[in-house]
N, C-alpha and C positions, 0 to 999 in steps of 0.2 A: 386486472385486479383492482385497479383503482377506480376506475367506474363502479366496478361490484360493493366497491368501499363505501364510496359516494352515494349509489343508489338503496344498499340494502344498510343506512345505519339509525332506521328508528327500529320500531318492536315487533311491526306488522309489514310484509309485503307481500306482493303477488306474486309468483313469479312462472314464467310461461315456460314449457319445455317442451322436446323434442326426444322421444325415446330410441331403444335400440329396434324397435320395430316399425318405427316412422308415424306412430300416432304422436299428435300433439294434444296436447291442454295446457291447463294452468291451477295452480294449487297455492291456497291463501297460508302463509308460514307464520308464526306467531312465536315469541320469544319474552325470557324473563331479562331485567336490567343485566348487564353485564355475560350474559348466555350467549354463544356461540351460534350460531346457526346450523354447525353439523353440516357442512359441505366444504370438501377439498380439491382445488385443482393440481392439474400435472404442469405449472409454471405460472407465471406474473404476468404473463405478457399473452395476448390470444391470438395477433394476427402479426407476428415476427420481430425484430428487432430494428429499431431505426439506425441505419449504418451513417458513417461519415463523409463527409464529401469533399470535405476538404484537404488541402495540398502542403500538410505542415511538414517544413521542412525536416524537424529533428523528432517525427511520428516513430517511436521504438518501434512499432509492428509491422512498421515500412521495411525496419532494417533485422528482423528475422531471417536466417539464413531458409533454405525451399527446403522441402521435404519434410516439414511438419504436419500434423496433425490439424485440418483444416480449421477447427475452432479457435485456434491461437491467432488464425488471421482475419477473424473476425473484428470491423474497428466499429463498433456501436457509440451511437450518439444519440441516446434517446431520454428525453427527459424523464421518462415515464421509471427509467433503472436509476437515474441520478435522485429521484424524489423517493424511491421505496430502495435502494440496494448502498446509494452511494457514490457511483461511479460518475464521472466529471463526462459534462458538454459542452460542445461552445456555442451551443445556440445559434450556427449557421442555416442545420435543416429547420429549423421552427417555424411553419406556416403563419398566417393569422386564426385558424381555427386553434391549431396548437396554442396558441398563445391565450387566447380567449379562456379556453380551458384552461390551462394552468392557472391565470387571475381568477375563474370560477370556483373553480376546486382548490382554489387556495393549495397551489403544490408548492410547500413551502418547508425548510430551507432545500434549495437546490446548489449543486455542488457543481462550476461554471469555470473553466478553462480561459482566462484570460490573456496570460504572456503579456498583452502592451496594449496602450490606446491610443499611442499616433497612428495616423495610418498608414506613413510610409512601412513602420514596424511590423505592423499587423498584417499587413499585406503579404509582405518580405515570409513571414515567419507562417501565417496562416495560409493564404489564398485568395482570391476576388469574392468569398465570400464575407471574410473576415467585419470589412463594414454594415451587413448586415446584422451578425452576430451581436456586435456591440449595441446597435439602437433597438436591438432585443432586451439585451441588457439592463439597458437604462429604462426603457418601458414597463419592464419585469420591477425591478426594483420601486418606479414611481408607483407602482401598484400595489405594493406591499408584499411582494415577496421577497426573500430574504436568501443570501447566498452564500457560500464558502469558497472562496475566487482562490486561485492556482496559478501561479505561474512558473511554467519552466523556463528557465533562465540560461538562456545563448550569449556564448560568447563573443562582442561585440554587437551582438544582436537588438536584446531591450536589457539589458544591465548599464548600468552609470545611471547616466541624466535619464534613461527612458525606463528604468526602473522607478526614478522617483517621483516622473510621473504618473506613473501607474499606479503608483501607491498614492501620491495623493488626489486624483480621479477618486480611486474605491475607498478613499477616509472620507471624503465628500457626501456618501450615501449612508445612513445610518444602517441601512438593510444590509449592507456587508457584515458580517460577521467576524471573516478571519480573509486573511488572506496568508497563502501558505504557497511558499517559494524555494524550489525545487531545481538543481542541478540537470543541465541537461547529462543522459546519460546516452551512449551510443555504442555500437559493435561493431565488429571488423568485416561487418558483411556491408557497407558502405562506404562512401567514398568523400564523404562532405564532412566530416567531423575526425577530429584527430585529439583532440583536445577538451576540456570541461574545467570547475575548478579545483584540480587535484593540488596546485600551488598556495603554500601556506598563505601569501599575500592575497591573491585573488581570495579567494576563501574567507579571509579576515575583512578584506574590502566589503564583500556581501554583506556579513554581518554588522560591518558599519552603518554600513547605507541603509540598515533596517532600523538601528538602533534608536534615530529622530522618532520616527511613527511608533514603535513600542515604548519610546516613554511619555509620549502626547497619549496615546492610549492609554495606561496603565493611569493616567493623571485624570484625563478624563472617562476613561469607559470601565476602568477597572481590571483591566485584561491585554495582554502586551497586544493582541489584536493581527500583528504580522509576527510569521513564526519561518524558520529557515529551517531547512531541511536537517536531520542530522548529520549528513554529508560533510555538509559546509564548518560544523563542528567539529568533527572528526577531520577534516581538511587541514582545519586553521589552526590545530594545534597538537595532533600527533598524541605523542605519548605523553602529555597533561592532560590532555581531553576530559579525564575524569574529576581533574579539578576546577574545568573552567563550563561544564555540563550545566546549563539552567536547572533550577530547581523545580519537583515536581508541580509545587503552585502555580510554576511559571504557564506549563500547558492544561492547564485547569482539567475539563474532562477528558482530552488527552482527542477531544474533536476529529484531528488531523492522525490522528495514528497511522491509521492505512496510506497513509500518503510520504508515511518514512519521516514521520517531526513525532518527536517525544518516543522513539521506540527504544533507542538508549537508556535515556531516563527512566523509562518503564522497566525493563530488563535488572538496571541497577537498583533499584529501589524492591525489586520481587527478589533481588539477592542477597541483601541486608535484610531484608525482610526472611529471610530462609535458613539463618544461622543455622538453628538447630539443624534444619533437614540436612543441612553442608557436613554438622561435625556428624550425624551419625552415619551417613554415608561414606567419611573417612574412614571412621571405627570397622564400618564392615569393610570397605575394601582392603583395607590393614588387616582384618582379619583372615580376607581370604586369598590374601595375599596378591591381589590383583589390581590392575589399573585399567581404565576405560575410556579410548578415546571419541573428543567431541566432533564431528564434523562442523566445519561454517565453512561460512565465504571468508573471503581476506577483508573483507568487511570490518567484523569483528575482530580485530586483533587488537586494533587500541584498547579495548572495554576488557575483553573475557581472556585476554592473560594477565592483566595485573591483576585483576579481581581473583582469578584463581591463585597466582603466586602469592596471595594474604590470605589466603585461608587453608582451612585443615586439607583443603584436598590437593595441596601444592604435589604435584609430582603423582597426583593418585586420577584425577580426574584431568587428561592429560587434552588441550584446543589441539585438534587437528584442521589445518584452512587447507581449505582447496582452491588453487586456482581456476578460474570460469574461463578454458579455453575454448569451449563449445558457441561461445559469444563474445569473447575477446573483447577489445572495445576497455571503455573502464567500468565495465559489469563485475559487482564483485560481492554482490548480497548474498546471502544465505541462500532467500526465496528463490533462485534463478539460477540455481546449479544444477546439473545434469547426473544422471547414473553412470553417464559412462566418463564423465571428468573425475567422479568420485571414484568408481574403480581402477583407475587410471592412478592416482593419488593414492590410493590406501595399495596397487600392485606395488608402485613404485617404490616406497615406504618399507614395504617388506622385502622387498630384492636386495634393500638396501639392509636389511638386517636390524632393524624397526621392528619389535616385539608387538602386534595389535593381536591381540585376541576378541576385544569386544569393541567397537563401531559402533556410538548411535546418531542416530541422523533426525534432525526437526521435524517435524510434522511439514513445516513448511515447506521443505521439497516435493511433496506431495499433493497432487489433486484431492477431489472428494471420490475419485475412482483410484485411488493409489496409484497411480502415474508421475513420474518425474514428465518433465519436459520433454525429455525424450523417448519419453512412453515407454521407462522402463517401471516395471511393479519390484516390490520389495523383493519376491522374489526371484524375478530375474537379474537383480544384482545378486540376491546372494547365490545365484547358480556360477555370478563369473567370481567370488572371490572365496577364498580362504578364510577372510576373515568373519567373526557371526555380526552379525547387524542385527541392530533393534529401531526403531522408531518412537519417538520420544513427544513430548510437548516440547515448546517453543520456550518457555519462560522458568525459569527456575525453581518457583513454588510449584511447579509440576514435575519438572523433568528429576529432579533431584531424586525423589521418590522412588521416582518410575525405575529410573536407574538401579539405586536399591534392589528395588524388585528385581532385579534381572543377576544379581549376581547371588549365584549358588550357597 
């Protein structure tokens, strides 16, 4: 798609084809400013996906339990998805033709897996590729393209002094953008991790060690520039969290969302932003005398029980968390629950004499094929439960609504 991009972006092209009968030509296309060309493919990508090659030790898709669904173990590494989709590389497989191209076609900003830049670090954490990665890096960069560097943060790993060399390595380059530093997270289908920073002190430590570089940024670049996971927020202070939460300014266009920074603040801000929708969904569920519980992860407990205990829908729009036993570990998102931990939770609940009549569940547990994780569809959970289940948006100024809408 991006050659297609590259080659077809003035007003006039040639372009040669191959029919379904095996005749060939070629047909001159012509277009007005801003007009489309009226041709669509079935993907982005024409000759597969560039996978990963390298040996990182705290790799989540490493530590998938078997018997999944073979695209979940798919570990792509291809610049080509990190320039059009988003998805983070380390620039290990990157040839020199690769490279070439990317400084040609200006494949810019690219989204770059970093963790550390000593090498004993990089090595430990990546692989014997890991050196080449970096002097890709730096090549990339001196050339003018522009990055959003990532690091997952191991415990004893590159945190402390080799965090802050890392960070200041990527302040050094004006082409970094952000860098965006993330807890490692792990499951009980492994054997090397037992730990991350679930400890208020650890947790607080992170955000220390960031806080030099987000205010040298903020002084000079205008923008705190290094941004911590909301993890580590949530970690370091529990049930104030919602008073010690950066402000929305703080994540500007909110860049890093997908990466788990600023999705707190986002959530809270589309729920002050929703009053109304809040009290008239009271109103009707008062009316009809009913109450509707939320599924999450145990994620969300610091945020969406006090925010619900202050508003009209105290007692009406009731958080149900499920724990994420299907991946143990300290896996505890929303996005990464299973149908059958959730039936599991919502059986449980009701045996125990827990009144649920209406369930709804994020979009986020959902593929774009309605599959959970465990490739179960909406409804084959609702064949295993009693209770009715809905499927909902993710964010408040939607879900509120939707909710509404569902009840009688």
């Amino acid at each position: 798609m991006i050659d297609w991009r590259w080659l077809s972006s003035g007003y006039e092209i040639e372009v040669a084809y191959l029919d379904a009968k095996g005749e060939r030509g070629t047909v001159r296309l012509e277009r007005e400013p801003g007009e489309p060309w009226g041709l669509t493919f079935d993907g982005v990508l024409f000759d597969g996906v560039k996978t990963c090659i390298n040996s990182c030790t705290f790799c989540f898709m490493r530590q998938l339990p078997q018997g999944m669904r073979p695209s979940l173990y798919l570990r792509d590494d291809d610049f080509r998805l990190s320039f059009l989709q988003g998805t983070f590389i380390t620039c290990t497989n990157i040839g020199a033709q690769d490279e070439a191209r990317i400084v040609e076609q200006h494949l810019s900003p690219l989204r770059v897996s970093l963790h550390a830049v000593s090498p004993e670090a990089r090595n430990a954490l990546i692989g014997n590729r890991s050196s080449h990665g970096l002097e890709v890096c730096k090549r990339l960069l001196a050339a003018g393209i522009e990055m959003h560097l990532q690091v997952v943060l191991v415990p004893g790993a590159n945190d402390g002094e080799e965090l802050r060399r890392t960070l200041e390595w990527a302040y050094a380059y004006p082409g970094v953008l952000s860098v965006g530093v993330v807890p490692l997270g792990f499951t009980k289908h492994q054997g090397g991790f037992c730990a991350s920073y679930n400890d208020p002190e650890d947790a607080r430590a992170v955000l220390a060690a960031l806080l030099p570089f987000q205010e040298r940024a903020l002084a000079e670049r205008g923008n705190p520039w290094a941004f911590a996971a909301d993890e580590f927020y949530r970690n370091a202070f529990g049930a104030r969290l919602l008073e010690n939460l950066p402000p929305s300014s703080f994540y500007g266009g909110f860049d890093l969302y997908e990466d788990g920074i600023g999705i707190i603040r986002s959530f809270v801000d589309s729920w002050q932003e929703s009053a109304d929708a809040a009290a008239r969904l009271a109103e009707r569920l008062r009316g009809a005398q009913a109450t509707v519980h939320c599924v999450a992860g145990c994620a969300q407990r610091e945020y969406l029980e006090p925010l619900l205990a202050e508003s009209p829908l105290r007692g009406l729009l009731v958080p149900f968390p499920v724990k994420n036993s299907f991946f143990g570990g300290n896996v505890d998102v929303t996005g990464l629950l299973t149908g059958a931990d959730i039936l599991a939770a919502l059986n449980v609940a009701s045996h125990a004499g827990e009144a649920i009549r209406l369930a709804v569940l994020p979009a986020v547990i959902f593929n774009d094929d309605g599959l959970t994780l465990d490739d179960m569809s909406l409804e084959d959970m609702q064949n295993g439960s009693d209770v009715r289940l809905a499927v909902v948006s993710c964010n408040p100024s939607g879900f509120l609504e939707e909710i509404a809408g569902l009840i009688p």
